[in-house]
C-alpha positions as CSV (number, residue, x, y, z in Angstrom):
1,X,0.2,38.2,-11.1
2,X,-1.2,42.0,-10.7
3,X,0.3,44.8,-13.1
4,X,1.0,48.2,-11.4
5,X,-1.6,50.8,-12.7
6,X,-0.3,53.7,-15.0
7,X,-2.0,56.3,-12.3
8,X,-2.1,55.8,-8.8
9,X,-5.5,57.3,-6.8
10,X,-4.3,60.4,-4.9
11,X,-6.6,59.2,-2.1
12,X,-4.6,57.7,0.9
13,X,-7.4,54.7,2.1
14,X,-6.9,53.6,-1.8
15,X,-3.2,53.5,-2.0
16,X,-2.8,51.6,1.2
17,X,-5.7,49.6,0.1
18,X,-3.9,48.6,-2.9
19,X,-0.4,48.2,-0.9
20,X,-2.6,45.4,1.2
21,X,-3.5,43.9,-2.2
22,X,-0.3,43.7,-3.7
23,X,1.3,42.5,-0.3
24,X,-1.3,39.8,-0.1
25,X,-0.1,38.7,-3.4
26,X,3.1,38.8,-3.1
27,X,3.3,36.5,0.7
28,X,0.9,33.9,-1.8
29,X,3.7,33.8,-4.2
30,X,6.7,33.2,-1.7
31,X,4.7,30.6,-0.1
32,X,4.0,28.7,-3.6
33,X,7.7,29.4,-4.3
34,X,8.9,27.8,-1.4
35,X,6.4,24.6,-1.7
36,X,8.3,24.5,-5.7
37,X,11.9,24.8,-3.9
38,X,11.0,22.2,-1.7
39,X,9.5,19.8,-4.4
40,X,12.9,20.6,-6.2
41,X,15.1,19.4,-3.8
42,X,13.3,16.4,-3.0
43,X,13.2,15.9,-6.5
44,X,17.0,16.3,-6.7
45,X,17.0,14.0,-3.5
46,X,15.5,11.2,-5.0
47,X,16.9,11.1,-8.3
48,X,20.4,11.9,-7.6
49,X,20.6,11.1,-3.8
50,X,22.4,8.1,-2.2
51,X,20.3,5.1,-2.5
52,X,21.9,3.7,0.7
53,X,22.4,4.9,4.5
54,X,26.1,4.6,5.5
55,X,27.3,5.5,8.7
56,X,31.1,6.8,9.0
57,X,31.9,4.6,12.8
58,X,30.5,1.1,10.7
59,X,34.3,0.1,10.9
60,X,34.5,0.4,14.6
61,X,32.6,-2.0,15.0
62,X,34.7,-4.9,14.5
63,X,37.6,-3.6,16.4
64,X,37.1,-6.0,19.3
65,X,40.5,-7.6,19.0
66,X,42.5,-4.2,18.7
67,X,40.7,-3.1,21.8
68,X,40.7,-6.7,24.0
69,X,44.9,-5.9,23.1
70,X,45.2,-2.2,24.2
71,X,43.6,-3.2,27.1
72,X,46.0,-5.9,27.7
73,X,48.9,-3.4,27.5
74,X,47.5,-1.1,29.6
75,X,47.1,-3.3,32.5
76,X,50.2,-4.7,33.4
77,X,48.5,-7.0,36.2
78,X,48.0,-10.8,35.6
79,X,44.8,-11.2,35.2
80,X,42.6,-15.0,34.6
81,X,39.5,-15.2,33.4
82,X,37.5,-18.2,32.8
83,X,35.1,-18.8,30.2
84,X,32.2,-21.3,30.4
85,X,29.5,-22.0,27.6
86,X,27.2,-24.2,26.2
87,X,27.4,-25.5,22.8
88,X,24.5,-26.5,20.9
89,X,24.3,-29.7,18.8
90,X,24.4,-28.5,15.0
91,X,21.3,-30.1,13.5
92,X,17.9,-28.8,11.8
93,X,15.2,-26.9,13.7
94,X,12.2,-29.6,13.9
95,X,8.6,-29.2,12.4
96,X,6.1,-27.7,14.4
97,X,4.0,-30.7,16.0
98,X,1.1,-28.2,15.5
99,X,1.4,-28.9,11.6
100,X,-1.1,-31.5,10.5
101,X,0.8,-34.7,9.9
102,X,0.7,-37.3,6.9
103,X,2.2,-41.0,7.8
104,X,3.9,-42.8,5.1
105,X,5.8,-46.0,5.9
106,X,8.0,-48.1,3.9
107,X,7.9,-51.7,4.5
108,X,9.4,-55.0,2.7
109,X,6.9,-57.0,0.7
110,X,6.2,-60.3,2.9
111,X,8.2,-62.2,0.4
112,X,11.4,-60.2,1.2
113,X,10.9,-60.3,4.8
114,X,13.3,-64.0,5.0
115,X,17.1,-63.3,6.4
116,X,19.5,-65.7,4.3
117,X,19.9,-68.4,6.7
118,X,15.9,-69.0,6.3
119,X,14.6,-67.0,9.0
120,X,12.6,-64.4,9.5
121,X,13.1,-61.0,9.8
122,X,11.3,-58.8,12.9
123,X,11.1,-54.9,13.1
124,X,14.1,-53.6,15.0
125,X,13.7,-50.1,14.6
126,X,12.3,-47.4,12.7
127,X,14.3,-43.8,10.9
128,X,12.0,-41.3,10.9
129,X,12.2,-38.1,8.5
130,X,9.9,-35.2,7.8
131,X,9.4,-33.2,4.7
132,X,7.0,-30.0,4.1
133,X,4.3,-29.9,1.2
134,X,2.5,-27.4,0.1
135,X,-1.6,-27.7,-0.9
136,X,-2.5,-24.7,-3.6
137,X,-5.0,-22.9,-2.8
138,X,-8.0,-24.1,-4.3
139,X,-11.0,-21.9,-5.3
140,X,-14.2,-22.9,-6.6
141,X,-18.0,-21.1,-7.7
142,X,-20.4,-21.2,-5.1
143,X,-23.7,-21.2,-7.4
144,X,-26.5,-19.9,-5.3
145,X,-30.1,-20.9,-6.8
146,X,-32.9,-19.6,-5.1
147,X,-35.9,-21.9,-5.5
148,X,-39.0,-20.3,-6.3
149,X,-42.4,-21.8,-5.4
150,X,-45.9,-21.1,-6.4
151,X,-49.4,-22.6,-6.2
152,X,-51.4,-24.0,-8.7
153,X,-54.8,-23.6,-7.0
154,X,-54.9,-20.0,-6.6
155,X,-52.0,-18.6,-8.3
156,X,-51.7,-15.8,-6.4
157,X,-47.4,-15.2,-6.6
158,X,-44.1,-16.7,-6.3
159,X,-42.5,-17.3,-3.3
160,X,-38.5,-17.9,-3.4
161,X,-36.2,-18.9,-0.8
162,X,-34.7,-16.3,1.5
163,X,-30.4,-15.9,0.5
164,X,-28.0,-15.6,3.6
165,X,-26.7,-11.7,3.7
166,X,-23.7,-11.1,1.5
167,X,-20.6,-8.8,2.7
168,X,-20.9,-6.6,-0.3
169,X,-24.2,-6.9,-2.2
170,X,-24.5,-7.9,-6.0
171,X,-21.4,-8.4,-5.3
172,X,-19.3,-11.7,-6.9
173,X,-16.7,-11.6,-3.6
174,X,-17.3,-14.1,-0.9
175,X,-16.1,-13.1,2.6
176,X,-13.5,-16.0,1.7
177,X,-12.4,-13.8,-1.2
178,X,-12.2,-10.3,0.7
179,X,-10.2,-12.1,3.6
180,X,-7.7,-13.7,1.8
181,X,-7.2,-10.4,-0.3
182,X,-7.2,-8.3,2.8
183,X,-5.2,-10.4,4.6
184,X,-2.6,-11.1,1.5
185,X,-2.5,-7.0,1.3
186,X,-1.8,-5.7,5.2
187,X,-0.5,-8.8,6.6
188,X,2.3,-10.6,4.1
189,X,2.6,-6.9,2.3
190,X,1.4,-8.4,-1.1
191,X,0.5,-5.8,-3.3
192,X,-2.7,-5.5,-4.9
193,X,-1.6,-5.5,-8.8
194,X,0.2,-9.0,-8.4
195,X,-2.7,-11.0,-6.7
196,X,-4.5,-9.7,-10.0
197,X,-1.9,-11.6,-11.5
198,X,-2.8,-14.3,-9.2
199,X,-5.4,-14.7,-10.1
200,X,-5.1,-14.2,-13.9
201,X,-2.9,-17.7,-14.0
202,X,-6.3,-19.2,-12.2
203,X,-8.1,-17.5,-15.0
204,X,-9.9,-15.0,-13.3
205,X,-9.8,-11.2,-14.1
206,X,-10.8,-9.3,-11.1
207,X,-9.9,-5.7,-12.3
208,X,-12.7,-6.1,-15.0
209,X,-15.5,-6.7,-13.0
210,X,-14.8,-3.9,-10.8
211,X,-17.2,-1.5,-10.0
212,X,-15.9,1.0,-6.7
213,X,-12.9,0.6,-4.5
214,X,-13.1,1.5,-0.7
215,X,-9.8,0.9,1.0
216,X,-10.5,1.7,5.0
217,X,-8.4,2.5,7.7
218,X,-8.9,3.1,11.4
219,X,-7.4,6.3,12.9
220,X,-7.4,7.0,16.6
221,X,-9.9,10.2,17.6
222,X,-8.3,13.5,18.9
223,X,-10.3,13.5,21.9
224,X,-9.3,9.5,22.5
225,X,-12.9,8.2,22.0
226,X,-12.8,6.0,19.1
227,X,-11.5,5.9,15.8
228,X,-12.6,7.5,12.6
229,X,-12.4,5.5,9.6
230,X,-10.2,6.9,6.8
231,X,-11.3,5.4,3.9
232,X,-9.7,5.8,-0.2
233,X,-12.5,5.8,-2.4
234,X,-12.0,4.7,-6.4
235,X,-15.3,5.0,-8.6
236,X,-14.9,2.6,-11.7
237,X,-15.3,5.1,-14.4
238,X,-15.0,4.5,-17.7
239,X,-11.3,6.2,-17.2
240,X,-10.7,4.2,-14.6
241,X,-11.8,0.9,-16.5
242,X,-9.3,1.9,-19.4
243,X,-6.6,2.5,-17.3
244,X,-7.0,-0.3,-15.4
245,X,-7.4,-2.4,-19.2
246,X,-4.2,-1.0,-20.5
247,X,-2.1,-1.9,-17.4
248,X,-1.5,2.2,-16.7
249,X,-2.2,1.3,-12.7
250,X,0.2,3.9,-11.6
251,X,-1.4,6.4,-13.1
252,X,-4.5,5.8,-10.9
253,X,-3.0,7.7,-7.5
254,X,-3.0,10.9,-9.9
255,X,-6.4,10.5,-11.2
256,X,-7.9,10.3,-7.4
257,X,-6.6,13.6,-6.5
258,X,-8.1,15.0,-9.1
259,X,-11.3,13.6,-9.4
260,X,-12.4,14.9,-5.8
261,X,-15.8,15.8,-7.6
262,X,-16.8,12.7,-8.6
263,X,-16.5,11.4,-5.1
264,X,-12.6,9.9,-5.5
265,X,-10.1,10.9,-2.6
266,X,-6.8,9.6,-1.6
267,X,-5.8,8.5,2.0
268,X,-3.9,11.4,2.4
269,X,-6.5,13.7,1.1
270,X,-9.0,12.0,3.4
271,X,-6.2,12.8,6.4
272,X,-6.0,16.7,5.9
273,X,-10.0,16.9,6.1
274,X,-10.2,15.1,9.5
275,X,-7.3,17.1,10.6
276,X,-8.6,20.1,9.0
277,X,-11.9,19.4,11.2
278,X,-10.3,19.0,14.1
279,X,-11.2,15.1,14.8
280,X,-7.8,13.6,14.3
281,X,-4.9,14.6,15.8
282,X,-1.6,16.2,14.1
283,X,0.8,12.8,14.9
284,X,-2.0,10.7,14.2
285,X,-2.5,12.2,10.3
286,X,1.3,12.2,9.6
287,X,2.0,8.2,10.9
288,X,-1.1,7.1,8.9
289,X,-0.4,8.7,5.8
290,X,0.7,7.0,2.6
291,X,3.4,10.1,2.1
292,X,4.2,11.8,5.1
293,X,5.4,14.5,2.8
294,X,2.7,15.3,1.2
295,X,0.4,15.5,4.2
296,X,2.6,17.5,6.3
297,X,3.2,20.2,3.3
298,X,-0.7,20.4,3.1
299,X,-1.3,20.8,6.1
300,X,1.4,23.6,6.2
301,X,0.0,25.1,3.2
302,X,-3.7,25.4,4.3
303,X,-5.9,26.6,1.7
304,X,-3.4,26.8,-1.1
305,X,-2.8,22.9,-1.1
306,X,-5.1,22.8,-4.2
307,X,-2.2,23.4,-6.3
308,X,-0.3,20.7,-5.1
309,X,-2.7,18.2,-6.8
310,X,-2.6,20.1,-10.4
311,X,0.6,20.8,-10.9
312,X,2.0,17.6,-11.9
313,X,5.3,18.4,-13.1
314,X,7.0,17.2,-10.5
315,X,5.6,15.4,-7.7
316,X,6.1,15.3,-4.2
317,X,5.7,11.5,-3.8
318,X,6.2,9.2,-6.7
319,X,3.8,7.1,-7.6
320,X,4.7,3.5,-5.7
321,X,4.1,0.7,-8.5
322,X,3.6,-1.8,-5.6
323,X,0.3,0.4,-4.5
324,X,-1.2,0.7,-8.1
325,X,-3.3,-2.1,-7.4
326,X,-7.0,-2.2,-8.6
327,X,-8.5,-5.0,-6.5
328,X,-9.3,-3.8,-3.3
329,X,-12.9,-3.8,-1.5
């Protein structure tokens, strides 16, 4: 913060000059004040908040006998009113017959098949019964070997066999791999640290292979022509690596922000510069954003978000544990 001068210049273009200045300075400060205030009270909010909505009318709404009777009194005409309905037969919702379907059937040993006055026994019916079973998931190593050929006669090179395109080059991940992650992720809301744990029980480590994470997202243009992709970006530093080796996951949101630089960004972060550019629209940035929060107080903020993502002491959206995960592609 500026100090007042001892002197101040007798000229009148310097003294307003420096009345700017300090005026400048001091809108900068209630701004960054007010950001702190709010920070605070969500703060407050979420540690000492109700962790539950309640409504005040929820016990009106099983009043329906109380208000069937002061009807009744009310009215003092006779009044007869029939009731029809349809009862269903208890019993459990079948199978769906588009579910593959395994045969089993028990029958009597031919020697067993004799009723005890010496005849023999027919089929006279059958009791049918289904049961659900589950096949793990199995994974296996696809070893690609490319064969390489040359000629003897003239020995002029090698010539190997031409490899399908891969999704991600040099790459260990199948497109198997990537859709069952991505699907497991955005469609059944599994988070990305426990299908590392997954996997760990099928003895494979993801996390330490890992050399970039780019998480994508398709945002709807401003001017209704498209989408732009929104896209996360994690570089596996040797940070990164340690973090991600001592189990620290929640700590990587943190070092993302921070680490613009080196080419990291956040979803959010990736938000305000399309908004900020004009090619995304104002609804569209605060719906797709992992904190809606956060997005909407940088966007309010304008250039003085940067000290949003430094000051750390207390944070505008706590880290989510079940979004610390370190295997996405």
């Amino acid at each position: 913060m500026k100090s007042l001068p001892e002197t101040l210049p007798d000229e009148t273009n310097a003294l307003q000059k420096m009345v700017l200045d300090y005026q400048s300075t001091v809108d900068q400060l209630q701004e960054k004040l007010k950001w702190y205030e709010e920070q605070f009270c969500l703060f407050q909010h979420q540690r000492f908040g109700a962790s539950s909505e309640k409504c005040p009318d929820q016990m009106e709404l099983f009043n329906e006998a109380e208000s069937i009777l002061d009807s009744l009194k009310q009215d003092d005409s006779d009044l007869e009113e029939t009731i029809s309905y349809q009862r269903k037969k208890p019993g459990r919702k079948p199978l769906s017959k588009h579910i593959p379907r395994e045969v089993v059937r028990y029958e009597l040993p031919e020697a067993e098949r004799v009723c005890e006055c010496g005849h023999a026994l027919h089929e006279a019916g059958e009791d049918k019964s289904e049961q659900l079973e589950i096949i793990p998931a199995q994974i296996k190593v696809i070893e690609h070997v490319q064969v390489k050929y040359g000629c003897r006669a003239c020995e002029i090179g090698i010539i190997s066999a031409p490899k399908p395109a891969q999704p991600i080059p040099r790459s260990f991940a199948s497109a198997s791999l990537l859709a069952y992650i991505i699907v497991a992720k955005f469609m059944d809301s599994l988070p990305l640290y426990r299908q590392e744990t997954i996997f760990k029980r099928l003895s494979i480590d993801l996390s330490l292979n890992l050399k970039a994470i780019i998480a994508q997202q398709l945002v709807a243009r401003a001017d209704g022509k498209g989408r732009y992709p929104v896209m996360e970006i994690l570089l596996g530093t040797p940070l990164v690596c340690d973090i991600i080796r001592k189990g620290d996951v929640h700590k990587l949101k943190e070092l993302m922000k921070s680490s613009r630089e080196l080419g990291m960004q956040t979803f959010d972060q990736a938000l305000y510069d399309l908004y900020t550019s004009g090619k995304i629209s104002y609804e569209d940035a605060i719906n797709s954003a992992d904190s809606k929060n956060e997005v909407r107080l940088m966007i309010k903020l304008g250039a003085h978000n940067d000290f949003s993502s430094t000051d750390n002491e207390i944070s505008l959206s706590s880290v989510d544990e079940e979004e610390g995960g370190n295997l996405r592609f």
